[in-house]
MISEDREN-272739 format. One record per atom (N, C-alpha, C, CB): residue number from 1; residue in one letter; atom name; x negated, y, z. Coordinates in Angstrom, 1 decimal. Glycine has a CB too. Layout:
N
+-----+------+------+--------+--------+--------+
: seq : type : atom :     xx :     yy :     zz :
+-----+------+------+--------+--------+--------+
: NUM :    A :   CA :      X :      Y :      Z :
...
+-----+------+------+--------+--------+--------+
This chain:
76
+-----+------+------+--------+--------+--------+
: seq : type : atom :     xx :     yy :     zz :
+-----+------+------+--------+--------+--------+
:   1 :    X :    N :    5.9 :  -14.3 :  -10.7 :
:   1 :    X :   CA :    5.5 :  -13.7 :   -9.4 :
:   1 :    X :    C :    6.8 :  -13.5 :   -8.6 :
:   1 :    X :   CB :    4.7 :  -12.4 :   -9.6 :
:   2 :    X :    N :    6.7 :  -13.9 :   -7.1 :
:   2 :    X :   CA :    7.6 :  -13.5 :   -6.4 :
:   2 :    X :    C :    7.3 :  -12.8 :   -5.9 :
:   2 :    X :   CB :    8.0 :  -14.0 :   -5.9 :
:   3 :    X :    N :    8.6 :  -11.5 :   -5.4 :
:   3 :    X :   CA :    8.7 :  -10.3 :   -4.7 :
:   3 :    X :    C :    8.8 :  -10.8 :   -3.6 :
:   3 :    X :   CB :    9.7 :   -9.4 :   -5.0 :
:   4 :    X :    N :    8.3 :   -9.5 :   -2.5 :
:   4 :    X :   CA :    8.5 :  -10.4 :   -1.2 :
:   4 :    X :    C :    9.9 :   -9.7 :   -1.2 :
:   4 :    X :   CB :    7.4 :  -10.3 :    0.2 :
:   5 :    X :    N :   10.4 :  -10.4 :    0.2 :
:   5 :    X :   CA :   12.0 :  -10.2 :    0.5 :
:   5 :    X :    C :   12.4 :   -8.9 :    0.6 :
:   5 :    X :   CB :   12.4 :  -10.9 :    1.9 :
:   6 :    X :    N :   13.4 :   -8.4 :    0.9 :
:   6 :    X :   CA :   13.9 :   -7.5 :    2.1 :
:   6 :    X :    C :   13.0 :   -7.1 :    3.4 :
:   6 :    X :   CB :   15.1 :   -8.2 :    2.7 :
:   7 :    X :    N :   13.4 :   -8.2 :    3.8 :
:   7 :    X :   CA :   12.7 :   -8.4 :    5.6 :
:   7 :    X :    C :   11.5 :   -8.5 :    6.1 :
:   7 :    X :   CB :   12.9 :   -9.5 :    6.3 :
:   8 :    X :    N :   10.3 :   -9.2 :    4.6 :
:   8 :    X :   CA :    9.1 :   -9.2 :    4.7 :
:   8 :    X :    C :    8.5 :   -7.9 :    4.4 :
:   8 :    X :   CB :    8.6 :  -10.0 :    3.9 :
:   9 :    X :    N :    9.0 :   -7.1 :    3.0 :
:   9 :    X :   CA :    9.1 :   -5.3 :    2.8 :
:   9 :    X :    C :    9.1 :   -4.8 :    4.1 :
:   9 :    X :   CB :   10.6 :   -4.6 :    2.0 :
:  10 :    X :    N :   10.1 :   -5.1 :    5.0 :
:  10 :    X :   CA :   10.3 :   -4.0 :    6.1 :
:  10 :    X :    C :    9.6 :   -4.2 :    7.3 :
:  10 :    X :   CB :   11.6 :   -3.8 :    6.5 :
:  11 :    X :    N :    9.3 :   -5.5 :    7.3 :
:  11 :    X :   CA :    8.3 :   -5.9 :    8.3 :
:  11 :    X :    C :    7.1 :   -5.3 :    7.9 :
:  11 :    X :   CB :    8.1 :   -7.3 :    8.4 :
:  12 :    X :    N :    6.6 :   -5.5 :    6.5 :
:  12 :    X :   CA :    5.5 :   -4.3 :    6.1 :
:  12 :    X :    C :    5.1 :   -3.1 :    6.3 :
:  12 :    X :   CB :    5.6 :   -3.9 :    5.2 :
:  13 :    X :    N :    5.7 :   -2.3 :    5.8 :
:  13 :    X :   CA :    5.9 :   -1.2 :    5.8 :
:  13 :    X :    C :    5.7 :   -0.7 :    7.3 :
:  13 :    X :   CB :    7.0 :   -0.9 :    5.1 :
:  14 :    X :    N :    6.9 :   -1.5 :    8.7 :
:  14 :    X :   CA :    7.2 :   -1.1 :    9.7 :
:  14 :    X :    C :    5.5 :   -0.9 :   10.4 :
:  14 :    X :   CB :    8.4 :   -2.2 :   10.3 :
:  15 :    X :    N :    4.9 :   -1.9 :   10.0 :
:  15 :    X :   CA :    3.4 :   -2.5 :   10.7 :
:  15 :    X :    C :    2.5 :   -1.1 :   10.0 :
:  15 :    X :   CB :    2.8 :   -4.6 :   10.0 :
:  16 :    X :    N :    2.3 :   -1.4 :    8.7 :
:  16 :    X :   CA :    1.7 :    0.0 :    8.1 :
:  16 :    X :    C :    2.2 :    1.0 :    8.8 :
:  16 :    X :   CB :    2.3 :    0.4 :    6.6 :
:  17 :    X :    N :    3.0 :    1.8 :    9.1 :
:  17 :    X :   CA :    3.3 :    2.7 :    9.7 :
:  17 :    X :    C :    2.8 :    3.0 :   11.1 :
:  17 :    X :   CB :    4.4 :    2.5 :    9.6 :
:  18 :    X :    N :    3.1 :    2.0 :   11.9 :
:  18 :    X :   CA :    2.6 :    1.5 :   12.5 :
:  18 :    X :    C :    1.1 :    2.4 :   13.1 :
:  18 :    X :   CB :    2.7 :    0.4 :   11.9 :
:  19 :    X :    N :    0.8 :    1.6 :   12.9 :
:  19 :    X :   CA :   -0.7 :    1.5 :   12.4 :
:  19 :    X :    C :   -1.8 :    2.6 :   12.0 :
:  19 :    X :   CB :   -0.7 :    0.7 :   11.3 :
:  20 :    X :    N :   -0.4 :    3.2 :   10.9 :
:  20 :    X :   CA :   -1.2 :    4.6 :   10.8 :
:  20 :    X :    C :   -0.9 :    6.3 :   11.7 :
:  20 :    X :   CB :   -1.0 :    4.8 :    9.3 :
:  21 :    X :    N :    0.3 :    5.9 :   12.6 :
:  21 :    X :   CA :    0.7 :    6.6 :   13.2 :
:  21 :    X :    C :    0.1 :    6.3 :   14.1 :
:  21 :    X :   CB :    1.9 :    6.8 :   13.2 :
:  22 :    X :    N :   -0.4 :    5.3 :   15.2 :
:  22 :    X :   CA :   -0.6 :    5.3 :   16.7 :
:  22 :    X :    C :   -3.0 :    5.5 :   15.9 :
:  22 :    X :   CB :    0.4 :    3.1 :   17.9 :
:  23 :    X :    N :   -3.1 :    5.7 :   15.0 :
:  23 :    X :   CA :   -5.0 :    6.1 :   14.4 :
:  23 :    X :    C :   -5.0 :    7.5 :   14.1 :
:  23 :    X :   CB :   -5.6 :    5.2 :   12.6 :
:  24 :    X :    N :   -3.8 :    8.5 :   14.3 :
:  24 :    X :   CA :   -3.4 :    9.6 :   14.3 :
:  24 :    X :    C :   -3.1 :   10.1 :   12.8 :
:  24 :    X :   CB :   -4.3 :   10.3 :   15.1 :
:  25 :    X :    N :   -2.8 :    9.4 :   12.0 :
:  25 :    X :   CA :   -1.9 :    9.7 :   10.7 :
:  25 :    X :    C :   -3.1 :   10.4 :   10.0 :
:  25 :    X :   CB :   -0.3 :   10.7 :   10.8 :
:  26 :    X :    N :   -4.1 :    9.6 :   10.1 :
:  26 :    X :   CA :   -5.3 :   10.0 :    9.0 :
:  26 :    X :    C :   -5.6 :    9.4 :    7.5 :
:  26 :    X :   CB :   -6.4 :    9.7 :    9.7 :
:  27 :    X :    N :   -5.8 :   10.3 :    6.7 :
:  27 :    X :   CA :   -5.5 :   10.2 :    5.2 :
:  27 :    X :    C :   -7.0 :   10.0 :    4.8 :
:  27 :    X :   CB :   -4.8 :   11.7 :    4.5 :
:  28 :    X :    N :   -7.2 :    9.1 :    3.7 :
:  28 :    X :   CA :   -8.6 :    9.3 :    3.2 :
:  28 :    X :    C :   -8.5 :   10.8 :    2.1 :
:  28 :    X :   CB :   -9.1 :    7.8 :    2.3 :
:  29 :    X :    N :   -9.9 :   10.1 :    1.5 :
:  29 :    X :   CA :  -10.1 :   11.9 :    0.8 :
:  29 :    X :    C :   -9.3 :   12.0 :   -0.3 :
:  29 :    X :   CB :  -11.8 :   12.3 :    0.1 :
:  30 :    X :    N :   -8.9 :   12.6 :   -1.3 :
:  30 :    X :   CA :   -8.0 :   12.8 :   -2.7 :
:  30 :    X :    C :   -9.0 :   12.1 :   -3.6 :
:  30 :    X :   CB :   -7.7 :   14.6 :   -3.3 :
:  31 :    X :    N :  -10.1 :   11.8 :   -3.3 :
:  31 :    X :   CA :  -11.4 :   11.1 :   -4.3 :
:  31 :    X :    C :  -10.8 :    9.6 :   -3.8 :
:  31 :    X :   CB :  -13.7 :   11.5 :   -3.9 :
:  32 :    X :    N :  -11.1 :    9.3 :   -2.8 :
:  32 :    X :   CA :  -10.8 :    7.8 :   -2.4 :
:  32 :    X :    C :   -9.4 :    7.4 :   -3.0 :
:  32 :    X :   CB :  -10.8 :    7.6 :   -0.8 :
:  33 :    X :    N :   -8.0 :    8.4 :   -2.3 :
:  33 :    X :   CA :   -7.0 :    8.3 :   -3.0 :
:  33 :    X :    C :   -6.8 :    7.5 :   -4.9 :
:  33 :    X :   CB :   -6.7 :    9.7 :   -2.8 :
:  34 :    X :    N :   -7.3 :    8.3 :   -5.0 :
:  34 :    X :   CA :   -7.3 :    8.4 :   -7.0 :
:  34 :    X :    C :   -8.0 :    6.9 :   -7.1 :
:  34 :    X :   CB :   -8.7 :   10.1 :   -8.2 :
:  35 :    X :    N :   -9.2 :    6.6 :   -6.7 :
:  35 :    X :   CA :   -9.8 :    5.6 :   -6.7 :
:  35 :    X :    C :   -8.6 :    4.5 :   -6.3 :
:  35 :    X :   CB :  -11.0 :    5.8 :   -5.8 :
:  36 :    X :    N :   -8.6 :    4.4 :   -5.6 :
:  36 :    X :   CA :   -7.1 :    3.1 :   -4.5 :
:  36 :    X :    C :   -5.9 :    3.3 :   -5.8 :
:  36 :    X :   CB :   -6.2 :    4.3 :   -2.1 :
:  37 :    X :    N :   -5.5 :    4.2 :   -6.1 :
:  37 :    X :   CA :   -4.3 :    4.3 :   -6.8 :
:  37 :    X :    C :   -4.8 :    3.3 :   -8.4 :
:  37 :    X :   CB :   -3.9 :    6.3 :   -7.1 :
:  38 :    X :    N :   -5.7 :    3.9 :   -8.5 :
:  38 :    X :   CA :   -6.4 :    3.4 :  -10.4 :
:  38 :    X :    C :   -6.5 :    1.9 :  -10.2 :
:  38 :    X :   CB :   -8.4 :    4.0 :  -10.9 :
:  39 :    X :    N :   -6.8 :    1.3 :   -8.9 :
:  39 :    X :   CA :   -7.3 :   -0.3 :   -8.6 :
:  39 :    X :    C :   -5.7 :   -0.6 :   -8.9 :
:  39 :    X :   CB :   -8.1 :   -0.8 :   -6.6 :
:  40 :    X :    N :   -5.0 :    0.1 :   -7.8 :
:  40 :    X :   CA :   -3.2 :   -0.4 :   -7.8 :
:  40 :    X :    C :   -2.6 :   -0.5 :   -9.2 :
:  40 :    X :   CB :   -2.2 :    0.8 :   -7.1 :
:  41 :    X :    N :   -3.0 :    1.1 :   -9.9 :
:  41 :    X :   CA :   -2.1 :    0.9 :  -11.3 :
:  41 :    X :    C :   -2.9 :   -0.3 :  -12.4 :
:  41 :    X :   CB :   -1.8 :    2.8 :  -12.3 :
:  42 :    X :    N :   -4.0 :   -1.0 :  -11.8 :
:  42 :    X :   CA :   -4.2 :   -1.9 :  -13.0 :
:  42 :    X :    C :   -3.9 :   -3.4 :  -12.2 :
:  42 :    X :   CB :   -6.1 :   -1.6 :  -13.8 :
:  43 :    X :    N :   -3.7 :   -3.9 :  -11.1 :
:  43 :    X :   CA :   -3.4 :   -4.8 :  -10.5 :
:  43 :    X :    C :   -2.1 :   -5.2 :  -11.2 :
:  43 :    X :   CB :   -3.3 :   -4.4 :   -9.1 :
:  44 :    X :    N :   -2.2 :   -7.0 :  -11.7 :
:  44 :    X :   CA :   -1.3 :   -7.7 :  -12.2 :
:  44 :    X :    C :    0.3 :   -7.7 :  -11.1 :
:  44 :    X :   CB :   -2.1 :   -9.2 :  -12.4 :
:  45 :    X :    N :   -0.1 :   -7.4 :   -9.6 :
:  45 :    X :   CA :    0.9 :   -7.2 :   -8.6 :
:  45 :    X :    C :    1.8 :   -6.0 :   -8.3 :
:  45 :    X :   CB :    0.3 :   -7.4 :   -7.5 :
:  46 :    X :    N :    1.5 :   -5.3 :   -9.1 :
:  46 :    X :   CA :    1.9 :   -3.8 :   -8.8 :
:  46 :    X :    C :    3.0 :   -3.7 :   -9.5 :
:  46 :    X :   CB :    1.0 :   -2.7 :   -9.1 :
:  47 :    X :    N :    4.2 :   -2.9 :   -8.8 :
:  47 :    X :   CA :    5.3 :   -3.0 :  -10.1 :
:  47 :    X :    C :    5.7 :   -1.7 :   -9.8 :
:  47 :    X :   CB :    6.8 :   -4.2 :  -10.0 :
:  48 :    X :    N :    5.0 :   -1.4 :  -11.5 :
:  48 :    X :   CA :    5.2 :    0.0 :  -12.2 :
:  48 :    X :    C :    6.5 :    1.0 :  -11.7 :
:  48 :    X :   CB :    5.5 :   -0.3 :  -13.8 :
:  49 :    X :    N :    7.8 :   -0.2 :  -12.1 :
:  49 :    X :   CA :    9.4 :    0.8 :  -12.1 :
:  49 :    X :    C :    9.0 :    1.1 :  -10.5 :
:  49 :    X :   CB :   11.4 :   -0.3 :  -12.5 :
:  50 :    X :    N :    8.9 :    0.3 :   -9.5 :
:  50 :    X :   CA :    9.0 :    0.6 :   -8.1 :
:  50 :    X :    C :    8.0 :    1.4 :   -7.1 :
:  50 :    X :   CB :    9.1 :   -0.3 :   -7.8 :
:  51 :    X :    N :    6.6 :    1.7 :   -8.3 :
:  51 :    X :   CA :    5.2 :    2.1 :   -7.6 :
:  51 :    X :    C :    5.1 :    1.6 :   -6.1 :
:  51 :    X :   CB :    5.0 :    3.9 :   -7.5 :
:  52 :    X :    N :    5.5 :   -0.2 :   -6.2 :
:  52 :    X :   CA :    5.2 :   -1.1 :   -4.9 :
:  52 :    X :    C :    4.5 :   -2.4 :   -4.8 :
:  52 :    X :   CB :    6.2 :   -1.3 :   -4.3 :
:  53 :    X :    N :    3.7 :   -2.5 :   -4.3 :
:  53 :    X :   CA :    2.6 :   -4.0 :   -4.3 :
:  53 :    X :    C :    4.2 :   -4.9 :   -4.3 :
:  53 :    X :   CB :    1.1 :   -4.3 :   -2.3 :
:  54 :    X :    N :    3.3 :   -5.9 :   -5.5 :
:  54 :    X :   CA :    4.5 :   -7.0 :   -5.3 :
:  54 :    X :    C :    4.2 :   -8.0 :   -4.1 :
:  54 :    X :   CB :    4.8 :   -8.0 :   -6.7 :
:  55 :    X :    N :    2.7 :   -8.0 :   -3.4 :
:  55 :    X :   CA :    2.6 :   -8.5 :   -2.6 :
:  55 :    X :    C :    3.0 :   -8.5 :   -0.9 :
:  55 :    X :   CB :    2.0 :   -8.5 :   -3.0 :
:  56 :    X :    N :    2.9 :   -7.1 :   -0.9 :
:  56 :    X :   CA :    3.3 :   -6.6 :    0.5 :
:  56 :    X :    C :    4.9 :   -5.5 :    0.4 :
:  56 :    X :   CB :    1.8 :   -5.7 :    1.3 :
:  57 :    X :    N :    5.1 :   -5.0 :   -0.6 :
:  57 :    X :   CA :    6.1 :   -4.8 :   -0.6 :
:  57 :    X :    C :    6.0 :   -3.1 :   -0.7 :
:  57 :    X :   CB :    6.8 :   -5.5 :    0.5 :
:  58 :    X :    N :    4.9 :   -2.7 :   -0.1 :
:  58 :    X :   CA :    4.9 :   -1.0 :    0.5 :
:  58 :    X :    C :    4.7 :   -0.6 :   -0.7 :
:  58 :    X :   CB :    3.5 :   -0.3 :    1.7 :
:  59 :    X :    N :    5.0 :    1.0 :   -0.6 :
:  59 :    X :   CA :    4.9 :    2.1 :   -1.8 :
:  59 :    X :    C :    3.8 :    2.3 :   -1.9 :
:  59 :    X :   CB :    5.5 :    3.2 :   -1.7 :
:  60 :    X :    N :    2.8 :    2.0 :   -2.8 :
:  60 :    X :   CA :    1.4 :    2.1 :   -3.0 :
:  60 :    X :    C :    0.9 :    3.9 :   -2.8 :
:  60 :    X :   CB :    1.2 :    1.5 :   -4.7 :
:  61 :    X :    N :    1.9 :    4.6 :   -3.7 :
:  61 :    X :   CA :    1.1 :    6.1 :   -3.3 :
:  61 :    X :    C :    1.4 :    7.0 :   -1.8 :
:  61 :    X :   CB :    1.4 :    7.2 :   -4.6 :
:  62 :    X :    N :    1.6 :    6.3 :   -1.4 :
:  62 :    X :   CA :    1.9 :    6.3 :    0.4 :
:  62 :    X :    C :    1.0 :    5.8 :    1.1 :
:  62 :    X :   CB :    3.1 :    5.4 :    1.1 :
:  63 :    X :    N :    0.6 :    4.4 :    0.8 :
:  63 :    X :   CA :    0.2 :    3.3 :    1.5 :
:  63 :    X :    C :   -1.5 :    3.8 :    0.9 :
:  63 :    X :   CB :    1.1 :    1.6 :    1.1 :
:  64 :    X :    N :   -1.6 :    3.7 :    0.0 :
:  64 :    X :   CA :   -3.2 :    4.3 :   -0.5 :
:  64 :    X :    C :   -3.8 :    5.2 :   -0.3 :
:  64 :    X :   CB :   -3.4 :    4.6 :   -1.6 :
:  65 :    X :    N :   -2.8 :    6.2 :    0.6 :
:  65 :    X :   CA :   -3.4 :    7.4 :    1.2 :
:  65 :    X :    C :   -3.8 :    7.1 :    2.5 :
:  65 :    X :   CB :   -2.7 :    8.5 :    1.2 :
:  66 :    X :    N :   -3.7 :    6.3 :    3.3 :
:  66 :    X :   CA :   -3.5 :    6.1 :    4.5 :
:  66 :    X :    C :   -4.9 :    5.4 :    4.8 :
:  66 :    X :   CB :   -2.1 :    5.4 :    4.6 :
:  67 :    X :    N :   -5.4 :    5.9 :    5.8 :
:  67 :    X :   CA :   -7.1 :    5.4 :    6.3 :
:  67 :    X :    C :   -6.9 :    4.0 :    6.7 :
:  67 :    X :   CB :   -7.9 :    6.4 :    7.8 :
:  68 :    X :    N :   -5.6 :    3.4 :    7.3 :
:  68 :    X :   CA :   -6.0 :    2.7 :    7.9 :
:  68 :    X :    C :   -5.2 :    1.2 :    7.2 :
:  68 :    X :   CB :   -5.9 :    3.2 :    9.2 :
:  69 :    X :    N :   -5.0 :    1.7 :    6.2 :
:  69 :    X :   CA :   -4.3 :    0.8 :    5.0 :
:  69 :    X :    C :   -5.6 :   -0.1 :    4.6 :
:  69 :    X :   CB :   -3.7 :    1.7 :    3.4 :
:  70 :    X :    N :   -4.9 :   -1.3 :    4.2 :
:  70 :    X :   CA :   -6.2 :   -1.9 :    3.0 :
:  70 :    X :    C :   -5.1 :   -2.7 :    2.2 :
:  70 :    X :   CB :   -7.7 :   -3.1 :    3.8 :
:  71 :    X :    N :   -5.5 :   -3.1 :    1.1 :
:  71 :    X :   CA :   -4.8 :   -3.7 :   -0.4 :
:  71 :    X :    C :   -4.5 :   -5.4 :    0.5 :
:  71 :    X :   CB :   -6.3 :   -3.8 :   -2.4 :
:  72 :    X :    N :   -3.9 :   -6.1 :    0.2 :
:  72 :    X :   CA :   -3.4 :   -7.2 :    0.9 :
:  72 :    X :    C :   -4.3 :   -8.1 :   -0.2 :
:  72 :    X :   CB :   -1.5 :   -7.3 :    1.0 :
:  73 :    X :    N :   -4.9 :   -7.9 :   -1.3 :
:  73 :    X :   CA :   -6.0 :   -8.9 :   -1.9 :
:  73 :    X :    C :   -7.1 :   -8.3 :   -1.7 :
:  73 :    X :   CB :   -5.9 :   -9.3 :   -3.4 :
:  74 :    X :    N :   -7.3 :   -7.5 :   -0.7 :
:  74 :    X :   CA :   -8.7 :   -6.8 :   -0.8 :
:  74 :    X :    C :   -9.5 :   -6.0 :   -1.8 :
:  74 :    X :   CB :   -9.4 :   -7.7 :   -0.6 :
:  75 :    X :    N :   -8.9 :   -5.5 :   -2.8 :
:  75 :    X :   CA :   -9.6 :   -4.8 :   -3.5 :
:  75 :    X :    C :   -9.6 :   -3.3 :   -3.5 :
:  75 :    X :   CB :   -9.3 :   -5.3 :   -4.6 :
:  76 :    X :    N :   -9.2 :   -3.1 :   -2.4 :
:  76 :    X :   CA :   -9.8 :   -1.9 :   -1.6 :
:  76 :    X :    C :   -9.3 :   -1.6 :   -0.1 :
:  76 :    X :   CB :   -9.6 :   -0.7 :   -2.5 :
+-----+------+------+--------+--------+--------+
């Protein structure tokens, strides 16, 4: 599996951010959370040492709280 870059990470993240700051930095519930996290920690993409999608780069228990997030394979 390839990691994404540097630049793709920060282009990530920058957009996430983004995104969830101009929807007014709205969080789902701590139920949905736990749910989004459990999908992440069993996802073949997820890398444990870094708690960060190998696909998009972002910090999953950041990015999973976030309403206006979604998993970059769709599984939640």
């Amino acid at each position: 599996m390839t990691k994404p870059s540097f630049v793709e990470k920060a282009k990530s993240i920058i957009k996430e951010t983004a995104k969830h700051m101009s929807s007014g930095a709205r969080n789902v519930s701590e139920e949905e959370f736990i749910k989004r996290a459990e999908i992440c920690d069993s996802c073949v993409h997820f890398i444990h040492k870094t708690t960060t999608c190998g696909i998009c780069g972002c910090w999953m228990h950041v990015k999973a709280k976030w309403k206006t997030s979604q998993c970059p394979k769709e599984k939640w």
